[in-house]
C-alpha positions in Angstrom: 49.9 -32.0 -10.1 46.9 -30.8 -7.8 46.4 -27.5 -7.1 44.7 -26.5 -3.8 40.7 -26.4 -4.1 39.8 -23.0 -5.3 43.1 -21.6 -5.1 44.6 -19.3 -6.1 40.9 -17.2 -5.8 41.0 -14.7 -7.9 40.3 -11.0 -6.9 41.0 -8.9 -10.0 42.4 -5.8 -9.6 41.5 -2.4 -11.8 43.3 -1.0 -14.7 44.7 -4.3 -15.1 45.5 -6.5 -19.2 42.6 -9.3 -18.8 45.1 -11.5 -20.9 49.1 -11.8 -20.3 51.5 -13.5 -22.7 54.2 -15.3 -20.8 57.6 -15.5 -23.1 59.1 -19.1 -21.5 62.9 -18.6 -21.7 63.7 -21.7 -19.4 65.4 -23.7 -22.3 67.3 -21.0 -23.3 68.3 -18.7 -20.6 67.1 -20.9 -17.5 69.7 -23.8 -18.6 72.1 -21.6 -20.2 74.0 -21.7 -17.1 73.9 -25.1 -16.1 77.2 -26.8 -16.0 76.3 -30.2 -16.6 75.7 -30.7 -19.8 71.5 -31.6 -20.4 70.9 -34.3 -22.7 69.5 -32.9 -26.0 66.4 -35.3 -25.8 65.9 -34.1 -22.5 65.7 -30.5 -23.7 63.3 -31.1 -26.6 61.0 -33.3 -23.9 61.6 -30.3 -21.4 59.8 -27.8 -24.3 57.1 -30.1 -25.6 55.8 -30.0 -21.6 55.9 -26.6 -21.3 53.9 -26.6 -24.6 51.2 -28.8 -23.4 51.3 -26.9 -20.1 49.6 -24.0 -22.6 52.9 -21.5 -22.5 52.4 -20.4 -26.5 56.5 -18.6 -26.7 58.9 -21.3 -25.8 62.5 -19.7 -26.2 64.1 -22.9 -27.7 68.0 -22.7 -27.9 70.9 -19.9 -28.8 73.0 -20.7 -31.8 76.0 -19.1 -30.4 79.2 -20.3 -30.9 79.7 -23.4 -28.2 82.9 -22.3 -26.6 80.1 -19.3 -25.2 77.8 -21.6 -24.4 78.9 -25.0 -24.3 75.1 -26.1 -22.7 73.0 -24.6 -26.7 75.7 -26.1 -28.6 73.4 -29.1 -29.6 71.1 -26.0 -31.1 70.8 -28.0 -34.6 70.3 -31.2 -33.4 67.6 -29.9 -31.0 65.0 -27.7 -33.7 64.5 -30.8 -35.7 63.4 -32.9 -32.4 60.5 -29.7 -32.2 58.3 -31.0 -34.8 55.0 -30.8 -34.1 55.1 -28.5 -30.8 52.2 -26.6 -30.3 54.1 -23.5 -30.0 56.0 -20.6 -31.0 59.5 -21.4 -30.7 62.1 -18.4 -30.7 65.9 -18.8 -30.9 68.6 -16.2 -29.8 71.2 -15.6 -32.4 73.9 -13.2 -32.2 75.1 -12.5 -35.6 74.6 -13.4 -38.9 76.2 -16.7 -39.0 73.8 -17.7 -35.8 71.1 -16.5 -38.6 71.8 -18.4 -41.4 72.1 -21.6 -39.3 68.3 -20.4 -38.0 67.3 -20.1 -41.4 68.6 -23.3 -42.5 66.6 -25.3 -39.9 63.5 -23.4 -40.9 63.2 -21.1 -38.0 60.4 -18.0 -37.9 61.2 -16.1 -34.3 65.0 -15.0 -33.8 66.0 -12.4 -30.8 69.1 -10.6 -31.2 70.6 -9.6 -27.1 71.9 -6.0 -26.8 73.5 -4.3 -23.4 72.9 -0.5 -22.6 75.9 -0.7 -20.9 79.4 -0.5 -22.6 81.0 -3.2 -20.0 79.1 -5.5 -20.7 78.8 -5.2 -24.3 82.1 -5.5 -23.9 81.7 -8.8 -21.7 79.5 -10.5 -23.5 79.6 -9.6 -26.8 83.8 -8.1 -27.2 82.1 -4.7 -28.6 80.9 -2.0 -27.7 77.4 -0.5 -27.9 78.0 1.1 -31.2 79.9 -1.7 -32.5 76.8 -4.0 -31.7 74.2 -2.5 -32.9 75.9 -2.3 -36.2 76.5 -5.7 -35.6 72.9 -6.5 -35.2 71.3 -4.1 -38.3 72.4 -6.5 -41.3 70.8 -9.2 -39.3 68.1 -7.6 -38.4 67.3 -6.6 -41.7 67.7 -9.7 -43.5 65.1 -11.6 -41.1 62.6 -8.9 -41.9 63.5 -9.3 -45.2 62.3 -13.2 -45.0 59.4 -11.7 -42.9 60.2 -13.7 -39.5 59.5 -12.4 -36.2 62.2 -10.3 -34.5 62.5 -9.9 -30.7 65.3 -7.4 -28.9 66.8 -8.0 -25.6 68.3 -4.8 -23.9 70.5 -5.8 -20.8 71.8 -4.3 -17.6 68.6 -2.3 -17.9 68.3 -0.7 -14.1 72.1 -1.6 -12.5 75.2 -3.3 -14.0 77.6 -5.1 -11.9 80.6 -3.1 -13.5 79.2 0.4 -14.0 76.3 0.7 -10.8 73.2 2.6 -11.5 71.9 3.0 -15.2 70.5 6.4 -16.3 66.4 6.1 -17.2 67.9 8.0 -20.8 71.0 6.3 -21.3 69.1 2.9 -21.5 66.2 4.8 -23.8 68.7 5.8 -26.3 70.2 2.7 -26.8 66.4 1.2 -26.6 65.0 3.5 -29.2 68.2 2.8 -31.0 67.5 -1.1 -31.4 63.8 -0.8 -31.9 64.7 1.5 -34.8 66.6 -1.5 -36.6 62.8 -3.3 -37.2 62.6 -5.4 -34.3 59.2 -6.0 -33.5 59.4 -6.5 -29.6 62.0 -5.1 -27.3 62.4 -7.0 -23.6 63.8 -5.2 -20.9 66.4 -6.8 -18.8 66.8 -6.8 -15.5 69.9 -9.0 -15.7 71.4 -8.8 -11.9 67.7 -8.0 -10.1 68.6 -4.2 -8.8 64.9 -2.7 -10.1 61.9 -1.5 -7.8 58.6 -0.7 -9.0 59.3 2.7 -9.3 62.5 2.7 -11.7 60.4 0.4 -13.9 57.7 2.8 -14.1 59.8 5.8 -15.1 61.9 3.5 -17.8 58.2 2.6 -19.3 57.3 6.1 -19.6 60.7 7.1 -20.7 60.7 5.1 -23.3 57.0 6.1 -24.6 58.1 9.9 -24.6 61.0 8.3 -27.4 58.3 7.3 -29.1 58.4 3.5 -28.3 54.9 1.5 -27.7 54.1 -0.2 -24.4 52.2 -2.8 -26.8 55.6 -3.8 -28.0 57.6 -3.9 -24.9 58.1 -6.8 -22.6 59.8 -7.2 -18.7 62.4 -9.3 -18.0 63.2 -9.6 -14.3 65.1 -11.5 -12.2 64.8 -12.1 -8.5 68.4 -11.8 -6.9 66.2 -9.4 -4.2 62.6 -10.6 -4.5 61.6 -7.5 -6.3 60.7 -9.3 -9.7 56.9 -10.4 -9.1 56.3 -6.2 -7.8 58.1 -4.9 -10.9 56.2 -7.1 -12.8 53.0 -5.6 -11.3 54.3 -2.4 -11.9 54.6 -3.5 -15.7 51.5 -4.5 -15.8 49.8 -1.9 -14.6 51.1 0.7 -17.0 49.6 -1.7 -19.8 52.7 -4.5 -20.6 51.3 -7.6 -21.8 54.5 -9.9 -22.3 56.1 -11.0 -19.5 59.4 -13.4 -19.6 60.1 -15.9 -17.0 61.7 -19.4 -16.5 59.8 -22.9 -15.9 61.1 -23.3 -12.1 63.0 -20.3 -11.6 65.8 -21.9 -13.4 68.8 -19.3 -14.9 71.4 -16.7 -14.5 73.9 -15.1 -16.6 77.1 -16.7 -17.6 78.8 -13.2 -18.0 77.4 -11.5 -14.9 78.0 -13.5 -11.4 75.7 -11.5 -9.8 72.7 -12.3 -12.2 70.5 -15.2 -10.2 67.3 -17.1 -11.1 64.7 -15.6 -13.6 61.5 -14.8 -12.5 60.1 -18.4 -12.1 56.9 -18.7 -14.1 54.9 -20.7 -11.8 55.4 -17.8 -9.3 53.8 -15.4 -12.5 51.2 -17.6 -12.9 49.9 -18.1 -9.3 50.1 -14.1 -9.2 48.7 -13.9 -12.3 45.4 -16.0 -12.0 44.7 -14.5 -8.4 44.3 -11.1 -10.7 41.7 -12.5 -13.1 44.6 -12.9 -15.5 44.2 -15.0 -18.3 47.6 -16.9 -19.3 45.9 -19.8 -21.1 49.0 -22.5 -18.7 47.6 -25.1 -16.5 49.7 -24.4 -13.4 49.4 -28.1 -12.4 51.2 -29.2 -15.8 53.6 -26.6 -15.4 54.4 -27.6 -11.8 55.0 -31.1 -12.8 57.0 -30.0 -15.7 59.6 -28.2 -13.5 59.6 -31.1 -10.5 60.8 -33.4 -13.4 63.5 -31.0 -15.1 64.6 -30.4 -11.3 65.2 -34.7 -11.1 67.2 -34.2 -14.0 69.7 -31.2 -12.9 69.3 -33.1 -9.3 68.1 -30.1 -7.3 65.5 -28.7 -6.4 63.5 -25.9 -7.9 64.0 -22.8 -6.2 60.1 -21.4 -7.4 58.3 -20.7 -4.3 54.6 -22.2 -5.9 56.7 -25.0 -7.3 58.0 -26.2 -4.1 54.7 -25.2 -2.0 52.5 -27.4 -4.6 55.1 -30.7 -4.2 54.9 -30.3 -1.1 50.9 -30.3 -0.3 51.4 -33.3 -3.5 53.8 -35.4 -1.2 
């Protein structure tokens, strides 16, 4: 798909990353959600685009138990249908059963998902914090162990449906807590779209004064009220380099109604090459990618740049 001559022109802006990783979750979280079940061919042809779009972190599949998820529960049949994708491909596993099965199948990246609020731990996991993050050490450990790649998902991060507003130090104990278990990389969640660019600010630098990295943190937003491409800015400029986001804006939560789309990545990108930011995706590819996953869920995208750039193609 076309872009528009010259466009986006980029205009960097100072104390700025010159390079941003985009973590894809769109085949994971993005279709999650979806009702209909997707076709597990379609799913594997829905990552190998995104590949060759130039996203390097494609978030395959979950190997949760189906009755959470009935959408991932074609997780095994799906890695095999992977070979040869230029990319790293991450699954979400929630205990160590959802391990072994990784393991089996040969994968390197698992992410474990935590919540730093006790409702929903509860909700989505039927334990509380405590509980989970015991849950999650033997786990964590043992993919060290066989020297894979760990990732860490903290939820409910700035609000939570059930509980309101989330205290800046509650959500850096629990963070410093799962970062101590070896995980390499901890995302921050944003799971119902309450943050502004100033609560993100004050979690980054609470969570440096624990003692946790920027270099391994990443942003998860989502846009429930347009806020997630200006905390993402934020993000960036206090030095995050890892940004998650969805292929066409697809995704939600299926344990918080109030959690909408992901940040869609073709949104990220147009933002992010009108910086001077390199993200190595050709935003045409990507485009095209999400038009022809939108035929298959029959509706259309709800990205901004995806709809714009069909538009000026029709």
């Amino acid at each position: 798909m076309a872009l528009p001559p010259g466009l986006p022109m980029a205009v960097p802006a100072a104390g700025l990353p010159a390079r941003v990783r985009i973590h894809e979750v769109g085949p994971r979280d993005g279709l999650q959600n979806e009702k209909a079940i997707v076709p597990v061919e379609v799913k594997a042809e829905f990552i190998r685009r995104l590949a060759d779009a130039g996203l390097t972190t494609v978030e395959a599949t979950s190997f949760v138990h189906p009755e959470w998820v009935p959408q991932l529960a074609d997780a095994a049949r799906l890695i095999p249908l992977l070979d040869g994708v230029d990319a790293e491909l991450p699954v979400l596993v929630p205990n160590q059963r959802g391990l072994d099965r990784a393991v089996e199948l040969g994968v390197r990246r698992i992410a474990v998902f935590g919540s730093a609020t006790e409702t929903f731990a509860r909700r989505n996991l039927n334990r509380t914090v405590d509980e989970s993050l015991a849950m999650f050490q033997p786990v964590v450990a043992r993919a060290r162990e066989a020297t894979m790649h760990v990732r860490g998902y903290l939820s409910m991060c700035f609000g939570d449906p059930w509980e309101g507003p989330v205290p800046v130090h509650q959500v850096v104990s629990v963070a410093a807590r799962l970062m101590e278990l070896g995980c390499d990389e901890l995302s921050l969640g944003d799971t119902i779209g309450v943050a502004t660019p100033g609560h993100v600010r004050e979690l980054l630098a609470g969570l440096n004064e624990a003692g946790v990295p920027t270099d391994r943190l990443a942003v998860h937003f989502h846009d429930t009220y347009g806020q997630a491409l200006a905390n993402t800015l934020a993000a960036l400029e206090h030095g995050v380099t890892t940004v998650d986001a969805s292929a066409g804006g697809l995704g939600g939560c299926p344990y918080a109604k109030s959690a909408t789309g992901n940040l869609a990545t073709e949104d990220l990108v147009w933002m992010l090459h009108g910086l001077g930011i390199e993200t190595g995706v050709d935003l045409g590819r990507l485009t095209a990618t999400s038009v022809w996953m939108a035929g298959h869920l029959g509706r259309p995208s709800p990205s901004r740049t995806v709809r714009a750039l069909s538009q000026k193609e029709n």
